[in-house]
C-alpha positions as CSV (number, residue, x, y, z in Angstrom):
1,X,-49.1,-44.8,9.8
2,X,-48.2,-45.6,13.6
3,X,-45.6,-45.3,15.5
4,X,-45.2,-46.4,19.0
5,X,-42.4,-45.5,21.2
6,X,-41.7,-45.6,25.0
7,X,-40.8,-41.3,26.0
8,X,-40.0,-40.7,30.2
9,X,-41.0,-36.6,30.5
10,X,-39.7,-34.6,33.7
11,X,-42.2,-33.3,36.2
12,X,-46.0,-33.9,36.8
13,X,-46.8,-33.5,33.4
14,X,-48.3,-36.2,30.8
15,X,-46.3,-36.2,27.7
16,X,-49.5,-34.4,26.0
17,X,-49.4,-31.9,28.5
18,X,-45.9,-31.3,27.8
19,X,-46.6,-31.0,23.9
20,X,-49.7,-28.3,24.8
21,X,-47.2,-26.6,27.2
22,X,-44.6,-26.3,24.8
23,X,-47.0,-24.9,22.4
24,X,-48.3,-22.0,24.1
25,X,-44.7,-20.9,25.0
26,X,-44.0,-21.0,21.1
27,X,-46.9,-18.9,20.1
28,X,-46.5,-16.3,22.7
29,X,-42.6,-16.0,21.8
30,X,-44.4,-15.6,18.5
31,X,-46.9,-13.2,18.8
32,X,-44.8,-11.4,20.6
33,X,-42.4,-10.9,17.8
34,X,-45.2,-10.7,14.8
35,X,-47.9,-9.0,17.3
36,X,-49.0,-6.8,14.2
37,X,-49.7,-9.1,12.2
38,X,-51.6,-12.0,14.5
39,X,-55.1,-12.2,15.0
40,X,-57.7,-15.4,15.8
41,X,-55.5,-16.9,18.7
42,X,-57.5,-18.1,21.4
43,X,-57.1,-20.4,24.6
44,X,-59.7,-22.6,25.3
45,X,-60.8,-24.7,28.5
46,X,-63.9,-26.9,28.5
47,X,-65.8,-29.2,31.1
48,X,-67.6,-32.3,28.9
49,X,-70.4,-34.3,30.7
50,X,-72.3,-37.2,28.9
51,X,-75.2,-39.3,30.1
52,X,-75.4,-42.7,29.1
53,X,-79.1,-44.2,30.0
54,X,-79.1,-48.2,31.5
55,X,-81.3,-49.9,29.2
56,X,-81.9,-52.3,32.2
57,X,-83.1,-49.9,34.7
58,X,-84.9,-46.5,33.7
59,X,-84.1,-44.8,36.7
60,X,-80.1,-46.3,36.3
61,X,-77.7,-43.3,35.2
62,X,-73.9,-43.2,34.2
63,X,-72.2,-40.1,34.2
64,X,-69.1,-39.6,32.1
65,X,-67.2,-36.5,32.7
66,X,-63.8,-34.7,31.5
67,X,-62.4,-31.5,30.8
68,X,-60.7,-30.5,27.5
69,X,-58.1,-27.7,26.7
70,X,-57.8,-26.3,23.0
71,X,-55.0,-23.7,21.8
72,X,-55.4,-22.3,18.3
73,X,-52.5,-19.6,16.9
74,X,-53.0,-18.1,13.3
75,X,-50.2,-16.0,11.8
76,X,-50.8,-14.3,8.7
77,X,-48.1,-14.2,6.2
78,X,-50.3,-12.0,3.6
79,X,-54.6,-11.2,3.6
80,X,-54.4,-14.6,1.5
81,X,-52.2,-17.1,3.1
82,X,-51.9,-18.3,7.0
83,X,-50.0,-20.7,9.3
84,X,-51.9,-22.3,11.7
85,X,-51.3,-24.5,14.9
86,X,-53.8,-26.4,17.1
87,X,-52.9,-28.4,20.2
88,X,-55.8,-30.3,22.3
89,X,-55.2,-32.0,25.5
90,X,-58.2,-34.4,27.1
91,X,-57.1,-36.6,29.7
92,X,-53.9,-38.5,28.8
93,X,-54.3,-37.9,24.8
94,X,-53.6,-35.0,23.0
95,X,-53.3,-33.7,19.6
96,X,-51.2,-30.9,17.6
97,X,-51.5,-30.0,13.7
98,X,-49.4,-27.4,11.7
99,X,-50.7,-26.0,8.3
100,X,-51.5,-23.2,6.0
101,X,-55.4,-21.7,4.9
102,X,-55.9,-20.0,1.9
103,X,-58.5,-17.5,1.2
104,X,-59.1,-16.7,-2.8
105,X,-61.8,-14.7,-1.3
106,X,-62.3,-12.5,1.9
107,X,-65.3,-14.4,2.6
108,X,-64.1,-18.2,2.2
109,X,-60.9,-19.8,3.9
110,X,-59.7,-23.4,2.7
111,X,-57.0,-25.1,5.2
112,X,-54.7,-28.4,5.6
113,X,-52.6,-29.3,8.1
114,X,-51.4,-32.7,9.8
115,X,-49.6,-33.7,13.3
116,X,-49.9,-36.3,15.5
117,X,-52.2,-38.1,17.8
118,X,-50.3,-38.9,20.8
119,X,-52.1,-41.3,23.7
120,X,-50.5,-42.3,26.9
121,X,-51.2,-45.8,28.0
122,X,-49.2,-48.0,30.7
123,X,-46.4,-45.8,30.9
124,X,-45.6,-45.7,27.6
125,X,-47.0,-43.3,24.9
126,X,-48.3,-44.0,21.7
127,X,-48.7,-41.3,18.3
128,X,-50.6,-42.0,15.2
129,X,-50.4,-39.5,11.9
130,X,-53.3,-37.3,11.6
131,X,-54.4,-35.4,8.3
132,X,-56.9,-32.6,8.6
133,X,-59.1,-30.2,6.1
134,X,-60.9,-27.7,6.8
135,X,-63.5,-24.7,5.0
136,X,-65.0,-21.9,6.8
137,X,-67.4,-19.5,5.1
138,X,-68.6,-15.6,6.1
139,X,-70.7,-14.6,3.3
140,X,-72.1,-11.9,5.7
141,X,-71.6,-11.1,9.2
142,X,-74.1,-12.5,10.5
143,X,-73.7,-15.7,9.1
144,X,-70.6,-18.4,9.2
145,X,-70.1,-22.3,8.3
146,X,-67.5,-24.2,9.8
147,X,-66.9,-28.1,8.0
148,X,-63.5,-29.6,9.8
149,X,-62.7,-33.3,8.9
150,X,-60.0,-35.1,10.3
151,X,-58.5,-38.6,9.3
152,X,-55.9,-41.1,10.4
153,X,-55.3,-44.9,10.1
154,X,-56.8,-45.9,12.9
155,X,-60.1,-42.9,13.2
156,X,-62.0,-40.1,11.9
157,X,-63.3,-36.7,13.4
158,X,-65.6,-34.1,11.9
159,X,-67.2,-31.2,12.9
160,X,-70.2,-29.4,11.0
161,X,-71.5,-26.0,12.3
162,X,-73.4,-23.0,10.7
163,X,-73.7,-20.3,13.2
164,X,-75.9,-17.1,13.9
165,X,-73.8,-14.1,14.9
166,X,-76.1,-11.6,16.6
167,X,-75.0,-8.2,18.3
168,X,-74.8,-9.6,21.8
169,X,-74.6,-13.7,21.7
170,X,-73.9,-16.4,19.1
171,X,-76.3,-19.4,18.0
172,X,-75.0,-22.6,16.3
173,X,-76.5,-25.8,15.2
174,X,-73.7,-28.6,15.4
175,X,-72.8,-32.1,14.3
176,X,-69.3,-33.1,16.0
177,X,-68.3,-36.7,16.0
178,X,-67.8,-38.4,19.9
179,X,-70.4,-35.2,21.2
180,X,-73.7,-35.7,18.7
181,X,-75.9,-33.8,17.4
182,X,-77.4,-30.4,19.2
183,X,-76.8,-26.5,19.9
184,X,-74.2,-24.3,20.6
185,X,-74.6,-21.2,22.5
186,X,-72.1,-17.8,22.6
187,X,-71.9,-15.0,24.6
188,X,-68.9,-12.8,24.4
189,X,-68.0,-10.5,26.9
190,X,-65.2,-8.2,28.2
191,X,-65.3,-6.2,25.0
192,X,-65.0,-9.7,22.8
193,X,-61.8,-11.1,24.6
194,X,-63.2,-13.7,26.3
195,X,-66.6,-15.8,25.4
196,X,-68.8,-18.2,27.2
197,X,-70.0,-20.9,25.3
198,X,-72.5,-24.2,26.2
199,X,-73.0,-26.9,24.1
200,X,-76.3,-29.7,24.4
201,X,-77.1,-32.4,22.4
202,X,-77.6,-35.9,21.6
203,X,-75.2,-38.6,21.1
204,X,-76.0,-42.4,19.7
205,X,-74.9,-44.3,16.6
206,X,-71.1,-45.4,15.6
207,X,-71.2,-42.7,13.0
208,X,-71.3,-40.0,15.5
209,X,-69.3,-42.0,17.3
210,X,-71.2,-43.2,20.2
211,X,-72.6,-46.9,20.7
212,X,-76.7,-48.1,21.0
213,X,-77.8,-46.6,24.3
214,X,-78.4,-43.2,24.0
215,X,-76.8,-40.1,25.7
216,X,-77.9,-36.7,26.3
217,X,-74.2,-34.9,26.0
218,X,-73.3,-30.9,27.2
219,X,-70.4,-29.0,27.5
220,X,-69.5,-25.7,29.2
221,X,-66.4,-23.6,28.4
222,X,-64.5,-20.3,28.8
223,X,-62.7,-18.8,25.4
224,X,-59.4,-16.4,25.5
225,X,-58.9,-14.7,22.8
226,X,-55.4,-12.6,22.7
């Protein structure tokens, strides 16, 4: 299902930027309420930078570079049952889901949520329904699977990612569609509340969502947990 509509939002900010804004605001008037019971928030900013080799010239490079900003809030109503709320902002698009997860067991957490796409273009802004599932698995502590798959009329999003949880740093392998194949390294610091993370890997195929030419694809970013 899409909708398109025409919005005019105050100030210097994109209309996604005025969704992400107003999403922070709500979760710290929350936590700040419900502090007791809150835990897994983070903020999240990220630099992405992709290079796409020129199958006409070997020595030809294009460089294709943006940032990202992610925003995750989990309130939990009971050890079983959660709300959740993610809000993404790259450029002029942006994204924001709502939902619940469900753990029958400590170890294994179920989740659904949906929200909208939203991408400015020409002026005008345009928001497509998004559905989203999720499963996360922590057997042991040093072990954890993340699956995330996201749908809509018009695309699809995954991410795939068992990860290594050592004493000092965290090691991932990761498949995450528009960013390829590849590695994740984490390395928390200031007692756990913030984490550095870089991402390489490899990016080619329509099913990853890349094209023919091949691209080598990294991405540094800063985590805040609170």
């Amino acid at each position: 299902m899409k909708a398109n509509f025409k919005l005019k939002v105050p100030g210097p900010f994109t209309i996604v930027e005025w969704i992400f804004i107003m999403m922070i605001v709500l979760a710290i008037g929350t936590c700040s309420r419900t502090n007791a019971q809150t835990s897994q928030n983070f903020f999240k900013i990220n630099v992405h930078v992709q290079v796409v080799s020129d199958e006409q010239s070997e020595t030809s490079k294009k460089f294709r570079t943006f940032y990202q900003e992610e925003f995750y809030f989990n309130h939990k109503f009971s050890s079983n049952l959660a709300f959740t709320s993610f809000a993404t902002v790259r450029n002029d698009r942006g994204e924001i889901y709502s939902g619940l997860e469900y753990s029958p067991k400590e170890w294994i957490t179920f989740g659904l949520s949906a929200g909208l796409d939203v991408a400015k273009e020409a002026g005008s802004s345009s928001a497509t329904l998004r559905t989203a599932t999720s499963v996360s698995l922590k057997p042991v502590e040093q072990f954890e699977f993340k699956g995330i798959f996201e749908y809509s009329s018009e695309d699809y999003w995954f991410l795939i990612e068992p990860k290594y949880n050592g004493k000092k740093f965290s090691l991932s392998l990761i498949a995450r569609r528009y960013h390829g194949v590849g590695f994740s390294f984490y390395w928390p610091i200031a007692k756990g509340n913030l984490t550095l993370w870089y991402y390489a890997g490899y990016l080619q195929g329509k099913f990853l969502g890349g094209d023919d030419n091949p691209r080598a694809s990294s991405a540094l970013g800063l985590k805040v947990n609170f």
